[in-house]
C-alpha positions in Angstrom: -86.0 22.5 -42.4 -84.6 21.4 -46.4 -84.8 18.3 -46.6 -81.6 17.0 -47.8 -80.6 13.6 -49.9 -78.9 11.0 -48.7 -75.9 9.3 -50.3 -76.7 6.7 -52.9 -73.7 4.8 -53.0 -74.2 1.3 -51.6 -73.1 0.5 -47.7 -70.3 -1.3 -46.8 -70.8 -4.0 -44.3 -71.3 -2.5 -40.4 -68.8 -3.3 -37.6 -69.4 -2.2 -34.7 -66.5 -2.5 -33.1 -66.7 24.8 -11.8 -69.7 25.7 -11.3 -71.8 27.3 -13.7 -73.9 30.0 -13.3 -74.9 31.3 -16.9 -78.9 31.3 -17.3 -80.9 29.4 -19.3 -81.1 31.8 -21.5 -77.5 32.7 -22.1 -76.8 29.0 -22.4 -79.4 28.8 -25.1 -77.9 31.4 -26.6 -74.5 29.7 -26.8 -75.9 26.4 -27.8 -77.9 28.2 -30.9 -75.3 29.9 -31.9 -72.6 27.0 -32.4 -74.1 25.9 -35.8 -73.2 29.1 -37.5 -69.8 29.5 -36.0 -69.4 25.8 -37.8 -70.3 27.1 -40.7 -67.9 29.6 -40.6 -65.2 27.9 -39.3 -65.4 25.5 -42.1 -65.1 25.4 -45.6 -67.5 23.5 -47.9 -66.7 19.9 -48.4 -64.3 19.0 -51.1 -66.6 15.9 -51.3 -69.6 14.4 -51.0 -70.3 13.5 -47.0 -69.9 11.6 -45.7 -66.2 10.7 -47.7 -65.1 7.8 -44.5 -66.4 5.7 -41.8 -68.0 7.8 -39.1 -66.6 7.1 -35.3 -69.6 7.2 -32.6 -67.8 7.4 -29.0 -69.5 6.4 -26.4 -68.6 7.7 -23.6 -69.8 4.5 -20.9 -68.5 1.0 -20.3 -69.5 -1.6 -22.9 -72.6 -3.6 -22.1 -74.4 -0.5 -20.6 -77.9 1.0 -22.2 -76.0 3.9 -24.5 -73.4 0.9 -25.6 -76.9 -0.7 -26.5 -78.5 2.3 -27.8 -75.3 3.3 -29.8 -74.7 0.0 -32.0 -78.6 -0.2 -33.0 -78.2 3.6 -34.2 -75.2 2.6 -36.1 -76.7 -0.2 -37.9 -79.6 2.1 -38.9 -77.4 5.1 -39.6 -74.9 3.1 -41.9 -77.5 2.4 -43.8 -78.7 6.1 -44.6 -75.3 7.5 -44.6 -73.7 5.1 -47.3 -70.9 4.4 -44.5 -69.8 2.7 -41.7 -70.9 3.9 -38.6 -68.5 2.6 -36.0 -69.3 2.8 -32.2 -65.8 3.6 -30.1 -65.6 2.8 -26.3 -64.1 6.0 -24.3 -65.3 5.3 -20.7 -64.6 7.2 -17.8 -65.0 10.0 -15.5 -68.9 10.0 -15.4 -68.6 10.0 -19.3 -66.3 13.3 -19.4 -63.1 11.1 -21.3 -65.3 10.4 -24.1 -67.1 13.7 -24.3 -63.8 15.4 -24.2 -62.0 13.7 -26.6 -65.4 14.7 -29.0 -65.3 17.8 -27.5 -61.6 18.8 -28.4 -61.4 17.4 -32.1 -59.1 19.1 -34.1 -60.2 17.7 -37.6 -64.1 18.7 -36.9 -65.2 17.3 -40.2 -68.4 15.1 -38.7 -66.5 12.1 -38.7 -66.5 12.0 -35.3 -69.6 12.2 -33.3 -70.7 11.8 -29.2 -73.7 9.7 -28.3 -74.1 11.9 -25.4 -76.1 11.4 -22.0 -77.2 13.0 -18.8 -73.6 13.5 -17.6 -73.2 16.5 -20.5 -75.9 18.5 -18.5 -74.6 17.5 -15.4 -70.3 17.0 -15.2 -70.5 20.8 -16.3 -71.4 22.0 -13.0 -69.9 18.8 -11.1 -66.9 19.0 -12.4 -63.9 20.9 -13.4 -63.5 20.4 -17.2 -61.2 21.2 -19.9 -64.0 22.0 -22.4 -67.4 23.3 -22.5 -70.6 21.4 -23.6 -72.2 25.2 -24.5 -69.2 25.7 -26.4 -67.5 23.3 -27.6 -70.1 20.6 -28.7 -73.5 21.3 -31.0 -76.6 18.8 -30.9 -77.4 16.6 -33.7 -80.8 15.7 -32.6 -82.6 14.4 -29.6 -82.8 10.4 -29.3 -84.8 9.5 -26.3 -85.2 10.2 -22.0 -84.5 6.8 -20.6 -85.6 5.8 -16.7 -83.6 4.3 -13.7 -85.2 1.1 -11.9 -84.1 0.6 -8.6 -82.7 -3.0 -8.2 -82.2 -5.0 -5.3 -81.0 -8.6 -5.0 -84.3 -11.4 -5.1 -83.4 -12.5 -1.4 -83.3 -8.8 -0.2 -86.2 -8.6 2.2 -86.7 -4.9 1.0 -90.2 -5.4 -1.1 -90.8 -1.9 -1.0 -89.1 1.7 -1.4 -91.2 2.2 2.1 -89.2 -1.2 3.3 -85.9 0.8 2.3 -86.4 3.8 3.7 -87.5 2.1 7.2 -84.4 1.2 7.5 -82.0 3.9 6.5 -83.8 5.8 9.0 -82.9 3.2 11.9 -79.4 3.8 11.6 -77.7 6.2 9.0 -75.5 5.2 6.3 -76.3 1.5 7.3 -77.3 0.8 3.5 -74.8 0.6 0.3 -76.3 2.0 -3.0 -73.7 1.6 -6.0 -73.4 3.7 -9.1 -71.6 3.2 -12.6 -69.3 6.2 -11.0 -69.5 9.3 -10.0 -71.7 11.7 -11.7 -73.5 9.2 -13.8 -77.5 8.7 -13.8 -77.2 5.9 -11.3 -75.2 8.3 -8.9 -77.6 11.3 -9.3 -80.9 9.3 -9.4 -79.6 8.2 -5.5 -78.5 11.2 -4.2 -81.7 12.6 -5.4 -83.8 9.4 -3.8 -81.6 10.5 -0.4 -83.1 14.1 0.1 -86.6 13.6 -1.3 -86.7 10.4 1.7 -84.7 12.4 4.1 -82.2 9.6 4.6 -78.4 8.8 4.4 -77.2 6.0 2.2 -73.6 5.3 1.9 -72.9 5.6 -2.4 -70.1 2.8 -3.1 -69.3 3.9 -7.2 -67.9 1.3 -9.8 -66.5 1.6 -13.2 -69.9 0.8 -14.9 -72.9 -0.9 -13.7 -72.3 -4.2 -15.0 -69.9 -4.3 -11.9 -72.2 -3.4 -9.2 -74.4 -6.6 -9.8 -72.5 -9.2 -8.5 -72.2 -7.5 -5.1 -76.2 -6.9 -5.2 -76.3 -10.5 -5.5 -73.2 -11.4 -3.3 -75.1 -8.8 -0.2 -71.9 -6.7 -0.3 -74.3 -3.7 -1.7 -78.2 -2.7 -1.1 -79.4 -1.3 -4.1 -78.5 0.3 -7.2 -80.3 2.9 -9.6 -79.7 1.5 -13.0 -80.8 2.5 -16.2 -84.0 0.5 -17.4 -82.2 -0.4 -20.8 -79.5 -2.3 -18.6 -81.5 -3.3 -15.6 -84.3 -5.3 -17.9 -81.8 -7.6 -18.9 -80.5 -8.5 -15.3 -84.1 -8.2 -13.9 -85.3 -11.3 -16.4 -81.9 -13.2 -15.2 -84.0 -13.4 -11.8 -81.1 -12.8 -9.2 -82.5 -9.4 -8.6 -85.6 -7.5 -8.6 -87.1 -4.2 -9.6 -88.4 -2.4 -7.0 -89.6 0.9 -8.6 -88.7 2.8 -11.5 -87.3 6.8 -11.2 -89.9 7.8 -14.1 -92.7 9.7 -13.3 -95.4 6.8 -13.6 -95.2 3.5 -14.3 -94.4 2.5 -18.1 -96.5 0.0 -20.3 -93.1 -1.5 -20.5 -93.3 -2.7 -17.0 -96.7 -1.9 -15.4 -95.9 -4.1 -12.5 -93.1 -2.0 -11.5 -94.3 1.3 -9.2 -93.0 4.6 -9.6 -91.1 6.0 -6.8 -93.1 9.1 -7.3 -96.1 6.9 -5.7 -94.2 6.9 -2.4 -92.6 10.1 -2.4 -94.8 12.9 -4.9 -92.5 15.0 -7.5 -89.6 12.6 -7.8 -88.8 11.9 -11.2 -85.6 11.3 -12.9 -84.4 10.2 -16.2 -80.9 10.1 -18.1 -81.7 11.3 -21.6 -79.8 10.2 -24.7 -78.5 12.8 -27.8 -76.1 13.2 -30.5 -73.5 15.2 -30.8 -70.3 16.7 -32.8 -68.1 19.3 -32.4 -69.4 23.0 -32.2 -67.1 23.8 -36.0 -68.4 20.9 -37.9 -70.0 21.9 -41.2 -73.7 22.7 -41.2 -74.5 20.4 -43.6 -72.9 17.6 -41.9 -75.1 18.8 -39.3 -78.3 19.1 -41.5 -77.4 15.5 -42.9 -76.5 13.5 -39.3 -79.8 15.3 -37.9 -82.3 13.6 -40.5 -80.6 10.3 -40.2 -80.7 10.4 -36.5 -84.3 11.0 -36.8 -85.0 8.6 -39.6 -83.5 6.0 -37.9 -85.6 6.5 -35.0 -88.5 6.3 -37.6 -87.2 2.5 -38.2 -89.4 -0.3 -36.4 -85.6 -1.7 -35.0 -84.9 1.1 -33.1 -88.9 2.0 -32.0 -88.5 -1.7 -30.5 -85.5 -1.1 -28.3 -86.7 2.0 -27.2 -89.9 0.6 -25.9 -88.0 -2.1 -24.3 -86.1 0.2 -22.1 -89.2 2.6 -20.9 -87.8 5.1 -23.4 -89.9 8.5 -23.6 -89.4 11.4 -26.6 -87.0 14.2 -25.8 -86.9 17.1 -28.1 -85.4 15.8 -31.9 -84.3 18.5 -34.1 -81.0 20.1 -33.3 -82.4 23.3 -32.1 -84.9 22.3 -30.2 -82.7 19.9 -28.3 -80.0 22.8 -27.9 -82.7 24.6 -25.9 -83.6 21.2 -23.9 -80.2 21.2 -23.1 -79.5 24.7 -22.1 -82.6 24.4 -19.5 -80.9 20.8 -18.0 -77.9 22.4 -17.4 -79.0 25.2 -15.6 -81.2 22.6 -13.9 -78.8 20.8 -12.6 -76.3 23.8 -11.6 -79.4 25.1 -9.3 -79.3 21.7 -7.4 -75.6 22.6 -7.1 -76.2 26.1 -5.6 -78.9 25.1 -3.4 -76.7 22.8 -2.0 -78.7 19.5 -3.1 -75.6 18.2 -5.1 -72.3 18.0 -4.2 -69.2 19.4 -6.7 -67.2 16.3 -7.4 -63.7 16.7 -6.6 
């Protein structure tokens, strides 16, 4: 890959503010070929970029683990790039507003990027949607695969995933599990947890998972599969507990907390984190967001916060991730056609 320059010019101060059934294969196809489609799409730049403040849209609830993830990157990014980086708030639909809105840019300059999660791979065969993630969007680079940790309240008597499963097998549905909304990693890390256990637990979603806690605590809701970077914090508050983590061993992060996979063999989940921009942007814009992205990751801020939250590599450069991503789409679609998830209406 040419190594590319990045602006001189000093930095001003940061404020963050239908079913698929295409292969593997064809999806990669699709993915690869988005950068050169950009290219012609687009003219060269009539200025250096990038010329403006770049907009990061997150597609979750503030507070969450890519709200986290998505301010650190654009203190680290501002400071390559020569502009602001400024994270946006577009929550909603399992992270499909957001994406969309990204997605759908008219003006597909770079100056608006996606920190994109799980729910790209996933909403694309869960959902009916009004754009196409093998279409319309093109990786920038590969950030990270972040864990869920199942959380209980500290009073619950469950002390074990074995304690859990006892009894959602006395009497079905019996137990609450909530989610940050349908779709999302907390929603498919318990249906998942359901058929490996060969149980029935009744999913209550929320607008986020910041709102699930306080009915752990209250007793209204059992559990909740909650994404490490989010759950650590809420852990150390002490009014709830980890039981397990949805990784497929236990991380140095949090060697006291078992894997699921202890009590149940193959189960392994993880939400991972990229970014994105629209499939026309320019591919120097490209070339440029992708070294930053990595270089930032490269910085001992952001190798910090990634160890706090059990992060684990994913794929970096752009084209590598494109092919990551065309195989977890067509994972998740065969779950859907085996009949292991559920379309979302």
């Amino acid at each position: 890959m040419k190594l590319l320059s990045f602006p001189s010019r000093p930095v001003a101060r940061h404020a963050t503010p239908v079913r698929s059934s295409a292969s593997a294969h064809q999806v990669a196809a699709m993915l690869l070929g988005a950068a050169a489609s950009g290219a012609a799409l687009q003219d060269a730049h009539a200025q250096p970029y990038p010329s403006r403040p770049i907009t990061m849209v997150v597609p979750f609830a503030p507070g969450g683990t890519a709200d986290v993830l998505g301010r650190e990157f654009a203190v680290e990014m501002s400071k390559l790039l020569g502009q602001n980086v400024v994270v946006e708030l577009r929550p909603g639909a399992g992270g499909n507003i957001g994406a969309e809105h990204v997605a759908k840019q008219s003006r597909a300059d770079g100056h608006t990027l996606l920190l994109g999660s799980l729910s790209v791979s996933t909403n694309v065969s869960l959902m009916k949607l009004n754009w196409d993630p093998r279409k319309d969007l093109i990786p920038v680079a590969g950030i990270a695969t972040v864990p869920n940790l199942l959380v209980v309240a500290a009073d619950s008597p469950f002390k074990t995933v074995s304690d859990l499963i006892s009894a959602a097998k006395v009497k079905a549905g019996s137990l609450f599990f909530g989610s940050s909304g349908p779709g999302t990693s907390s929603h498919l890390a318990g249906e998942l947890f359901q058929d490996r256990a060969g149980v029935t637990i009744t999913h209550v979603p929320y607008k986020g998972s910041g709102a699930v806690y306080p009915d752990i605590i209250g007793g209204r809701v059992t559990m909740l599969f909650d994404l490490a970077g989010s759950a650590v914090g809420q852990v150390k508050g002490g009014k709830v507990r980890a039981l397990a983590t949805t990784a497929r061993r236990r991380s140095p992060a949090m060697p006291d907390v078992p894997a699921i996979a202890e009590t149940f063999p193959g189960y392994e989940f993880g939400s991972w984190f990229a970014l994105f921009a629209p499939a026309a942007t320019p591919k120097d814009a490209v070339a440029l967001l992708e070294q930053a992205t990595i270089k930032s990751m490269q910085t001992e801020r952001i190798k910090e916060r990634l160890l706090q939250i059990a992060a684990e590599p994913v794929p970096n450069s752009s084209v590598d991730f494109a092919k990551f991503l065309a195989n977890d789409i067509e994972r998740y679609a065969r779950l859907v056609r085996e009949g292991r998830l559920d379309v979302l209406q």
